[in-house]
matplotlib code that plots the C-alpha trace (Angstrom):
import matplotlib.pyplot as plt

x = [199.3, 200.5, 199.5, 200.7, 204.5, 204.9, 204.7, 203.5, 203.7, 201.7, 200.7, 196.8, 195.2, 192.2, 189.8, 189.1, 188.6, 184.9, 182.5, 183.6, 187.1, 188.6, 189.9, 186.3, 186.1, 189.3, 189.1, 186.0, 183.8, 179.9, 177.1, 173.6, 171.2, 168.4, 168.4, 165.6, 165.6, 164.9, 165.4, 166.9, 170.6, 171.9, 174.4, 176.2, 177.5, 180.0, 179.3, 180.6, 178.1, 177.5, 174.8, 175.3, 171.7, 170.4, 172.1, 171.3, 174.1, 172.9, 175.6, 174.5, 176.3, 173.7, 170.5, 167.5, 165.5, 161.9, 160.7, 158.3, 160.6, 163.3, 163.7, 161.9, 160.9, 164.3, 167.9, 170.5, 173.2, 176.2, 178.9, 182.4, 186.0, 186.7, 184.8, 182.0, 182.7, 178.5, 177.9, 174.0, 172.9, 170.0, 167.9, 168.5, 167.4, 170.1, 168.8, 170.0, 174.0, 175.0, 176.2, 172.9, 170.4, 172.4, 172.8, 169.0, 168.2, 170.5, 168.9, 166.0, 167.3, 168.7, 165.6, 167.3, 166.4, 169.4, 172.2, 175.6, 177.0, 180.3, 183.0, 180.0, 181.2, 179.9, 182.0, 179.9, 177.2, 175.2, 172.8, 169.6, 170.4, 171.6, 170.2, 172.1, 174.6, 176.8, 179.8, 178.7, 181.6, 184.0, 187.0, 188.2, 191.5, 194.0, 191.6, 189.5, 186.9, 185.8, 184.2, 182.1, 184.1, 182.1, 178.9, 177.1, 173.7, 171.9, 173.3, 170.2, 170.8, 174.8, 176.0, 178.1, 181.1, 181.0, 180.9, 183.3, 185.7, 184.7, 185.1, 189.1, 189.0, 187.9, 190.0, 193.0, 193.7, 193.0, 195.2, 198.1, 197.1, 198.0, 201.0, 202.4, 201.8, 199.8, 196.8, 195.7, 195.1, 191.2, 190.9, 190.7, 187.5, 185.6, 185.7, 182.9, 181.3, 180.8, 181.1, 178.7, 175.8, 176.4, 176.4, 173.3, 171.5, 172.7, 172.0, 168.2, 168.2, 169.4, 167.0, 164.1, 165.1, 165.7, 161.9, 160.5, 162.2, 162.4, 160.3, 157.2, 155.4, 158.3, 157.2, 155.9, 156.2, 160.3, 161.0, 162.9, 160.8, 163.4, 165.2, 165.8, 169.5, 171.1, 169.9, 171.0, 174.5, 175.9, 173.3, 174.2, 175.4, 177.9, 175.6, 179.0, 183.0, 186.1, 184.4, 183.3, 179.5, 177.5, 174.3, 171.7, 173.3, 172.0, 174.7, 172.7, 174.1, 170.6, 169.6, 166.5, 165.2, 167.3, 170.1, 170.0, 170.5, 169.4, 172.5, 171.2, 170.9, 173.6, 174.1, 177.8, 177.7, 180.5, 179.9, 178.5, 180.2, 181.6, 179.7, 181.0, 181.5, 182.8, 186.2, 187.5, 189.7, 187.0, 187.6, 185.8, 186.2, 186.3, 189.0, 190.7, 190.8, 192.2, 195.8, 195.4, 193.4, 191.9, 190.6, 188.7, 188.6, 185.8, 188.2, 191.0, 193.6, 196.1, 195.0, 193.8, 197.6, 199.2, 197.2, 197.5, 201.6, 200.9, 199.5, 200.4, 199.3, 200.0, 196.6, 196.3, 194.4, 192.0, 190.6, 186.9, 186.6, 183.1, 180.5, 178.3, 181.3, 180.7, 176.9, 176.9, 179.4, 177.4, 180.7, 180.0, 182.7, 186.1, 185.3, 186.1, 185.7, 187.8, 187.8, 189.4, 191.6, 188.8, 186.4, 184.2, 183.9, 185.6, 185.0, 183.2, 184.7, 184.7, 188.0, 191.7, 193.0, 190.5, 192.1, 194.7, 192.2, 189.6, 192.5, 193.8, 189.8, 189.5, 192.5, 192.7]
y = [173.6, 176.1, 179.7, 181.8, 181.3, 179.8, 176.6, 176.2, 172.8, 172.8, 169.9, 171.6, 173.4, 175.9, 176.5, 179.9, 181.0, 182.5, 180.2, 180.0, 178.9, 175.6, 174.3, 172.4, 170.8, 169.4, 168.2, 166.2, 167.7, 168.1, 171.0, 171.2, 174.0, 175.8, 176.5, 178.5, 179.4, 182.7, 185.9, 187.9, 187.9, 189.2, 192.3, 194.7, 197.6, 200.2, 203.8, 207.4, 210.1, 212.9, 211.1, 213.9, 215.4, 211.8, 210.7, 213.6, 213.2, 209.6, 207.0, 204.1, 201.3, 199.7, 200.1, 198.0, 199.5, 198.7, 201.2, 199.9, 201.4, 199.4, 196.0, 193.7, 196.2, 196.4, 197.1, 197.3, 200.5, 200.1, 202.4, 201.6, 201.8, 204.7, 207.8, 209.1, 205.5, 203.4, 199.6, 198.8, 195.4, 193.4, 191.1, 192.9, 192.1, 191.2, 193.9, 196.2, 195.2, 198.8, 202.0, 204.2, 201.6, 201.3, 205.4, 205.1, 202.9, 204.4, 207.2, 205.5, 204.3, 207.6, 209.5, 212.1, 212.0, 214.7, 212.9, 213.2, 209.3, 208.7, 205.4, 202.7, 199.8, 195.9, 194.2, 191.0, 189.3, 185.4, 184.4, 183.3, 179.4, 178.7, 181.0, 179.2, 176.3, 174.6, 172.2, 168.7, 168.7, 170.3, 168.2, 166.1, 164.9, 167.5, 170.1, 171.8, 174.5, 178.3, 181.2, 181.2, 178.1, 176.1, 178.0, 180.2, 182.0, 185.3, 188.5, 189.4, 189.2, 190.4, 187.0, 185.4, 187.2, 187.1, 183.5, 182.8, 185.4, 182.9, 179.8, 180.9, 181.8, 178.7, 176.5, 178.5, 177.0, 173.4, 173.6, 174.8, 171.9, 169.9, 171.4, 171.3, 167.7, 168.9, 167.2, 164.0, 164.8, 163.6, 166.9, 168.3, 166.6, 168.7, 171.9, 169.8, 168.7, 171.9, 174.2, 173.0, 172.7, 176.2, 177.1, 175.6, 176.9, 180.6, 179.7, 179.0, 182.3, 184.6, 182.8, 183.3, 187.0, 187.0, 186.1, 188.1, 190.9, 190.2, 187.6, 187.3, 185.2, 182.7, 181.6, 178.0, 175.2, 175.0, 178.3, 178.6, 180.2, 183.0, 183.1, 186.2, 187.7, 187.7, 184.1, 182.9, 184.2, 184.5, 181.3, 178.7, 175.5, 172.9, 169.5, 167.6, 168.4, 169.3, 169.1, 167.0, 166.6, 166.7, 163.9, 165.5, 167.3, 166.9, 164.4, 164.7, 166.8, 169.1, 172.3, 173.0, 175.1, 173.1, 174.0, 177.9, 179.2, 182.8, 185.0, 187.0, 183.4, 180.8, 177.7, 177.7, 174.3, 172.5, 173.6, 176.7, 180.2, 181.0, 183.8, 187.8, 188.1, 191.2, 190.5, 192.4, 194.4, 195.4, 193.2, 190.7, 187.3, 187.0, 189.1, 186.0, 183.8, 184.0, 182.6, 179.3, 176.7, 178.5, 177.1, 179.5, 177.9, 178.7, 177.8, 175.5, 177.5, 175.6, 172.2, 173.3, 175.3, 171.9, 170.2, 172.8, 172.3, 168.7, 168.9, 169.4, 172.2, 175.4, 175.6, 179.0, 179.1, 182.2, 182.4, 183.7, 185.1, 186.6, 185.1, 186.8, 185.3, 181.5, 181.6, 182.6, 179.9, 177.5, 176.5, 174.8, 175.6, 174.1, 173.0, 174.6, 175.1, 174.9, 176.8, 176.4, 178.7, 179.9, 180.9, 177.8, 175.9, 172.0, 170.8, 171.4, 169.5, 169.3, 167.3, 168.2, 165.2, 164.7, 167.9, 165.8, 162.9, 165.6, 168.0, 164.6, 163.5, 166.9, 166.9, 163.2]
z = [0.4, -2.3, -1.8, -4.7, -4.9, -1.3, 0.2, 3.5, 5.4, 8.9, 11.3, 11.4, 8.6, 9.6, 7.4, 7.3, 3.6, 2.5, 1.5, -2.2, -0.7, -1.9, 1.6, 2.7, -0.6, -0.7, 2.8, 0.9, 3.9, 2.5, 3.4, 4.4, 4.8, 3.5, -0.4, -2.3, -5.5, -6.2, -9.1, -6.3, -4.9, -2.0, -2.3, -0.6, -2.5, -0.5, -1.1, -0.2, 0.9, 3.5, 5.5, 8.5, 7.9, 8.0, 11.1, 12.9, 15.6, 16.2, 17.3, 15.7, 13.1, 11.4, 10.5, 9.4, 7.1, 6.2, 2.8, 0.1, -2.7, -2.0, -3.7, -1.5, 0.8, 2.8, 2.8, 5.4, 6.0, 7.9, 8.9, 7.4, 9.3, 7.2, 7.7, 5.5, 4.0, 4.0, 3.2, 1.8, 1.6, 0.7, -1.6, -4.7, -8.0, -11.4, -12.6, -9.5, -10.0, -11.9, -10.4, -11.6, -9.7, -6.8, -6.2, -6.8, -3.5, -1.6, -2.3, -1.6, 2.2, 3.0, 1.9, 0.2, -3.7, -4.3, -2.1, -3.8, -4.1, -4.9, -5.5, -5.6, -5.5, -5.4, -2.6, -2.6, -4.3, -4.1, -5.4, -3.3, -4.0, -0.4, 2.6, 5.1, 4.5, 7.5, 7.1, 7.8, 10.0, 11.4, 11.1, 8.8, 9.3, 9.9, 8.6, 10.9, 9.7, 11.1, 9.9, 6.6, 5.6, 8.5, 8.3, 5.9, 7.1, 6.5, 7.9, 9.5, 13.6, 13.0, 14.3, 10.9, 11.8, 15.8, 15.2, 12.9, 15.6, 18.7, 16.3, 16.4, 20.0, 20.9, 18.5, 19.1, 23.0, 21.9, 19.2, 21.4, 23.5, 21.0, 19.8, 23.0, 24.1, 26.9, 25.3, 23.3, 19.4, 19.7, 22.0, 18.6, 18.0, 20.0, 18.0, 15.8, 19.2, 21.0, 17.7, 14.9, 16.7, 18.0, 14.0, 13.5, 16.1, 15.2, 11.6, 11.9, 14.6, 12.0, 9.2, 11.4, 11.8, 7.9, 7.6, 10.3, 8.9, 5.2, 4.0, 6.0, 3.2, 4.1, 7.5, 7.8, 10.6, 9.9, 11.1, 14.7, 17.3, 18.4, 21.2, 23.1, 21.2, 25.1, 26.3, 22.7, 22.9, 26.2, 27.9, 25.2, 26.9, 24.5, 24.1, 24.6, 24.5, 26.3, 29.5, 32.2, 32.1, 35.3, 35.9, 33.5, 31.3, 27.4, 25.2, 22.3, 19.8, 20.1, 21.0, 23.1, 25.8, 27.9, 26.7, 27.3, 30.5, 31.7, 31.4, 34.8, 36.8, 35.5, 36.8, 36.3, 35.2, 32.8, 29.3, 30.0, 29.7, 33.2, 34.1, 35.1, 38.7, 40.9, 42.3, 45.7, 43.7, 41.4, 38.5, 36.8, 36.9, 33.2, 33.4, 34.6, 31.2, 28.6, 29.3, 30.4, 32.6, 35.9, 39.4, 41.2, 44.9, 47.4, 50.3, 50.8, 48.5, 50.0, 48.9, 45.7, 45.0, 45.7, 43.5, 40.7, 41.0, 40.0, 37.3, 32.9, 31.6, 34.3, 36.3, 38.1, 41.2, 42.4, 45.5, 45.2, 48.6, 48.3, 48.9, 46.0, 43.6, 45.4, 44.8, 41.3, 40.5, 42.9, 44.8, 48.6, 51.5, 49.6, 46.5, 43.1, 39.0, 36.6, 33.8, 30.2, 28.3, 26.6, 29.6, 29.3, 32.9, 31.9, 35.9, 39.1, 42.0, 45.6, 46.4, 45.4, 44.5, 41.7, 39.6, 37.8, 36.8, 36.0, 33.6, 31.7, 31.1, 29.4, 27.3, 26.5]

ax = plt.figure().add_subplot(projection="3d")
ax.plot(x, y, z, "-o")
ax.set_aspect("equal")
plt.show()
């Protein structure tokens, strides 16, 4: 692949370029979605102003903004990295793209008719063709997609760019995996198992928000009933992937009710987020991944460290000595879960000699 004046050669290529990046298409990987055609485009336009009055001392990033003068009855202000430094966004019309039109809405948001606006500027612009759009897969070859370059939806929810963040985080440990020889290359097929129909789930969540929000006149039968932000996030379970499935877990590729827990009661099971527990020391479990492959033991250390020392790759063993920690994790007397790199439980097991048999059916 030629970038500029340099040529780089890798085993893996990650997809990671915006969604007008040329990396997807040339892997020959298609799209699907939601496309409506429409006069309006949506825009955000960075601005400089003294919003103090506005804000009022308030400590808040973002705000949703619902105002009959705007175009389309809404815009969206966000707070920059560099102080006194805005972002607006919305459905804008063509007409809306110059300096004069844009100082007028944000005007218009900020509801101050006499706010000095300075260095506008149009950071990004599409037109209302595709509202969402999501790779038809993940992989293709040596190619593996993230970010915008797997899956394209409306800002409205702030979930594009947490996603695209934990589509790295959890590509990043399977792809060492690889590297390494600690794992077969087919391991790699699971970032399109677990991760794509993750995307479309949180695709059609932030589209539903879009026409709650934005579009009322919009809603029909096709719409996603929306799931509370918390059970959504933090209760999703992977259909399928890197992990070993217990007897009636879901294999089909779909999300439903079933496959959300309640973040306050999880079951712990494999392809669910191990949940925060309190340690003795006052640490969190979570706290604990992030390095590599964890077993947290509900008795029998001993056993379980011997049959951590057997095994390819390093397995660090934590004993969870409270009992609290043992009931959310749903761990009898001796046994134990294992947890991946990324903080996703792969295994739940009650004997030590089923570890190694368990780790190589996960990374092979």
């Amino acid at each position: 692949m030629r970038l500029g004046a340099r040529q780089v050669q890798a085993l893996d290529v990650a997809g990671a370029q915006a969604e007008k990046g040329p990396i997807r298409d040339a892997a020959g990987i298609g799209v699907h979605g939601r496309q409506r055609a429409t006069d309006s485009a949506t825009m955000f336009a960075s601005f400089h102003a003294d919003l103090a009055a506005a804000l009022d001392g308030a400590a808040v990033g973002l705000w949703h903004l619902h105002n009959p003068a705007l175009p389309h009855g809404s815009a969206v202000v966000v707070t920059t990295d560099e102080p006194g430094r805005f972002v607006i966004g919305g459905a804008f019309d063509a007409g809306d793209a110059t300096t004069d039109r844009l100082t007028e809405h944000i005007r218009t948001a900020v509801g101050d008719p006499d706010l000095p606006v300075e260095g506008v500027e149009i950071a990004w612009t599409r037109s209302g063709a595709w509202i969402t759009r999501v790779a038809d897969t993940f992989r293709s070859g040596r190619v593996l997609l993230v970010g915008d370059c797997a899956h394209l939806m409306p800002p409205t929810g702030g979930q594009g760019g947490n996603a695209a963040v934990l589509d790295g985080y959890h590509l990043a440990w399977k792809l060492a995996a690889v590297l390494s020889g600690d794992a077969d290359d087919r391991l790699l097929d699971s970032h399109d198992t677990e991760r794509r129909p993750y995307a479309e789930m949180l695709a059609e969540q932030q589209y539903a928000n879009f026409v709650q929000r934005s579009d009322p006149a919009g809603a029909d039968e096709t719409v996603a009933e929306l799931i509370d932000p918390a059970r959504g996030l933090f209760g999703h379970v992977y259909p399928g992937g890197a992990f070993l499935a217990e007897p009636g877990h879901a294999e089909d590729g779909e999300f439903d009710d079933g496959e959300f827990e309640d973040p306050a009661l999880p079951t712990a099971r494999p392809g669910s987020r191990a949940p925060h527990a309190f340690l003795p020391d006052g640490s969190s479990t979570r706290d604990l991944f992030g390095r590599g492959f964890v077993l947290l033991a509900a008795g029998r250390e001993a056993q379980w460290n011997a049959a951590a020392e057997a095994v390819r790759p390093q397995v660090t063993v934590h004993a969870l000595d409270d009992n609290a920690a043992r009931r959310l994790y749903r761990l009898a007397e001796g046994a134990a879960t294992l947890v991946r790199p990324d903080g996703i439980i792969a295994w739940r097991g009650t004997e030590p000699a089923a570890l190694a048999d368990a780790l190589y059916r996960i990374l092979h």
